[in-house]
C-alpha positions in Angstrom: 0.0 0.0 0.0 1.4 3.3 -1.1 1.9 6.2 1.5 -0.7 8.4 -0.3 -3.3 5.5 0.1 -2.5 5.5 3.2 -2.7 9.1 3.9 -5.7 9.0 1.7 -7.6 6.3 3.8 -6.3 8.6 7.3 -8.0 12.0 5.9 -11.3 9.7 5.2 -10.9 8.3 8.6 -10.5 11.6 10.3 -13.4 13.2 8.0 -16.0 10.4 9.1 -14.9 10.6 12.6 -15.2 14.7 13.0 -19.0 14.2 11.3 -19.7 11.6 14.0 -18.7 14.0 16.5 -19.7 17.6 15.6 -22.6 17.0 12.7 -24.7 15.7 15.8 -24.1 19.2 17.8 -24.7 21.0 14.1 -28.0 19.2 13.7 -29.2 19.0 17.5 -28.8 22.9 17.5 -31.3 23.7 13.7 -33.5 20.8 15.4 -33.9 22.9 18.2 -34.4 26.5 16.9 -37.5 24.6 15.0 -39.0 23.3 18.1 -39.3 27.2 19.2 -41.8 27.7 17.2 -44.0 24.5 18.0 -43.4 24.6 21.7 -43.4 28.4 22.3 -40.2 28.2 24.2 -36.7 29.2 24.0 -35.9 27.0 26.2 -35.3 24.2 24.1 -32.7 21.5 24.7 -32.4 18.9 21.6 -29.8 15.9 21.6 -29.7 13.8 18.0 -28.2 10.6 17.0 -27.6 8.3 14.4 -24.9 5.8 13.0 -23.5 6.8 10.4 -24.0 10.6 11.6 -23.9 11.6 7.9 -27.2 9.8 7.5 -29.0 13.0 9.3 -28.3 15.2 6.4 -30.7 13.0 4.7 -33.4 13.3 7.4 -32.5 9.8 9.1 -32.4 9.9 13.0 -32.1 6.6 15.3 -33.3 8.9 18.6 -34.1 12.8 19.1 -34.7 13.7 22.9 -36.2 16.9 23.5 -36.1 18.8 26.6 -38.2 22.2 26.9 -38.9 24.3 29.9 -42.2 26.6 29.6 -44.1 24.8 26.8 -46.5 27.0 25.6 -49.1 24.3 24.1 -52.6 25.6 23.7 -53.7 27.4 26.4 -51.9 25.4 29.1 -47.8 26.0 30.1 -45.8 23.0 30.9 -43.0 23.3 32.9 -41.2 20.6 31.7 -41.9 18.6 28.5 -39.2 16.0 27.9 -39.9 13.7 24.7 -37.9 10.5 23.5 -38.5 10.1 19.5 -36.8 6.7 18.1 -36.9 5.9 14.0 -37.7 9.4 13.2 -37.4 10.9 9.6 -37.5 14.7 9.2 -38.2 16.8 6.3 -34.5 18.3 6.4 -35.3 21.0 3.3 -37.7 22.5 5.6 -36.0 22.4 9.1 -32.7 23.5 7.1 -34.5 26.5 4.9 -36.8 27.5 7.2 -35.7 26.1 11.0 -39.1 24.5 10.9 -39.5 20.6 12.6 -41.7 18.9 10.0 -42.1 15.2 11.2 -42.5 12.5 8.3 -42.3 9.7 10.3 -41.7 8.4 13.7 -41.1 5.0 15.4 -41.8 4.8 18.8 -43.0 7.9 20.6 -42.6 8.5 24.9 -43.5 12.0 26.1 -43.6 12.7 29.6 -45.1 16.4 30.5 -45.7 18.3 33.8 -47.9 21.3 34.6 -47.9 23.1 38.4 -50.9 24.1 40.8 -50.0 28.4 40.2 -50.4 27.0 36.1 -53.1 25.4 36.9 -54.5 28.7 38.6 -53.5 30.6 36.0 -55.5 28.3 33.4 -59.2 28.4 35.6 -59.0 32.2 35.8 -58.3 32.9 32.3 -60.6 30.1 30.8 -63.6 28.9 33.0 -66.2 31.8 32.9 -67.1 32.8 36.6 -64.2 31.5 37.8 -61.9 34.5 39.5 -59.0 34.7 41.7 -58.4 31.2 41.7 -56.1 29.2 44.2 -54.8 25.4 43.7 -53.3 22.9 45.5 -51.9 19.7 44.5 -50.8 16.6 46.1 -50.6 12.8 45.7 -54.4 12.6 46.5 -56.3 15.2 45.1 -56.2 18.3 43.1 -58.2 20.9 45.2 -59.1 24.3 43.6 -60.8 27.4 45.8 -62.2 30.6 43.9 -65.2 33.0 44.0 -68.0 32.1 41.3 -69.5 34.9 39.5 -73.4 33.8 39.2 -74.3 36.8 36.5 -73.4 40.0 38.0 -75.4 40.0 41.1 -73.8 37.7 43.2 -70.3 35.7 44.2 -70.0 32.4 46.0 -67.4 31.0 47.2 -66.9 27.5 46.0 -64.0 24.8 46.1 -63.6 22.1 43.8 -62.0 19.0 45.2 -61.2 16.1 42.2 -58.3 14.7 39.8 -56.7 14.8 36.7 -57.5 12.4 33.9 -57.4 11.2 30.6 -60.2 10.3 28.4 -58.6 9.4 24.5 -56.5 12.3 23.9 -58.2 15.0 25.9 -56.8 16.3 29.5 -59.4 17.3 32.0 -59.6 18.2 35.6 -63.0 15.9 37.1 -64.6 17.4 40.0 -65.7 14.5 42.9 -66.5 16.9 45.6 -68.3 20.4 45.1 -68.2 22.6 48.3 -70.5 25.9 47.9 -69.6 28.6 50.7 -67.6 25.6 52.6 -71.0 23.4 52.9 -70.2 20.4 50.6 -73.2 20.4 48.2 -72.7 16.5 46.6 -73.0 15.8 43.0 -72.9 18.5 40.2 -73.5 16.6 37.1 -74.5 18.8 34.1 -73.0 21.9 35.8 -70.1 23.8 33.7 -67.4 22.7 37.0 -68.2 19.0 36.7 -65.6 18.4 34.0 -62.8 21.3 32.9 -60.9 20.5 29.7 -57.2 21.2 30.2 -55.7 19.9 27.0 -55.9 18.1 23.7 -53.1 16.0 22.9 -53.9 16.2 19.3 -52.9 19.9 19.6 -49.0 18.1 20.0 -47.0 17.6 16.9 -46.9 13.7 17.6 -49.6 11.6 17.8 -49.7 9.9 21.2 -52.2 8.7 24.1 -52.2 9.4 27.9 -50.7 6.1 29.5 -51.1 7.4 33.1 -51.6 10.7 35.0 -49.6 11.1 38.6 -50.3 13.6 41.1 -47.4 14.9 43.0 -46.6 17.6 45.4 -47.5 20.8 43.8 -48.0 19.4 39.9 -49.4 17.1 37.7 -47.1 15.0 35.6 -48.6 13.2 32.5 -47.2 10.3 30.4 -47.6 9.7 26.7 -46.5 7.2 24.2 -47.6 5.9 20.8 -48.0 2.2 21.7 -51.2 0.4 20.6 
């Protein structure tokens, strides 16, 4: 073997390792400008990989995991929305030309995504009609929301709305099981506007996935997501 073959076969060497290391931190970074736009955050962490690393420029990803603080999704903020994509293929003329995500396919989705009581707050005040200077407190048993009710414009009650998080098909909602009018618990309120409050559509997201399981913990909500059947 000559020395300029060998040389030769070195600078390929070194050229396929440098991709293998830095393309990834190129690709990672466009990957997450384009989430900006469908998370409304700029807090967006993105880590890409895929053997050979030269694949990506074709689209081809073995695993994207996304990270994002304050994801503005709907009308509800997450806190923290961390998403595992495997088998992925992007539209790479669009995220390159216009720092846009376009998904064209996706293996096997997991999303996890979290949402606090003051966000939770914030969400009833703005978007239940009656519904005014709201307070909420979460824990392990129970979601537990207090507020004054507008009833027209003659009259407030103080009410407080005892319950839990679930999922029904893609859909979020908070399900009230106790209904306490002026601190006198009042039983069932069927058919009333506060029985069920829609928090979130999942179909809003960018991947199509379905709640696996919904745990309360101290001071948030914390939902799980995948894509299985």
């Amino acid at each position: 073997m000559t020395r300029k073959i060998i040389i030769g076969l070195g600078i390929i060497c070194a050229l396929l390792l440098a991709s293998q290391l830095l393309l990834p931190l190129a690709i990672a970074d466009i990957v997450a400008q384009g989430m900006v736009s469908l998370t409304g955050s700029e807090n967006v962490k993105v880590d890409v990989a895929k053997r050979p690393a030269l694949l990506m420029l074709g689209g081809k990803f073995d695993r994207i995991s996304l990270n994002v603080q304050n994801a503005k999704t709907d009308k509800l903020t997450f806190s923290e929305l961390n998403a595992e994509l495997k088998d992925v293929q992007l539209d790479m003329n669009t995220l390159i030309s216009r720092r846009l995500v376009a998904f064209q396919s996706i293996g096997d989705i997991e999303l996890k995504a979290a949402f606090t009581q003051e966000e939770l707050a914030r969400y009833l005040n703005q978007t239940v009609k009656g519904i005014k200077n709201a307070t909420v407190s979460i824990t392990p048993d129970k979601v537990q929301a207090s507020s004054h009710f507008a009833i027209g414009s003659f009259a407030n009650v103080a009410i407080t709305l005892e319950g839990k998080v679930v999922g029904d098909g893609k859909k979020i909602k908070f399900v009230t099981e106790r209904f306490l009018l002026n601190n006198n618990l009042v039983g069932n309120i069927g058919g009333a506007v506060l029985t069920e409050i829609p928090l979130f559509d999942l179909s809003k997201l960018p991947f199509d996935v379905h709640v696996r399981n919904i745990v309360l913990e101290q001071g948030r909500v914390v939902i799980y997501t995948d894509n299985r059947p």
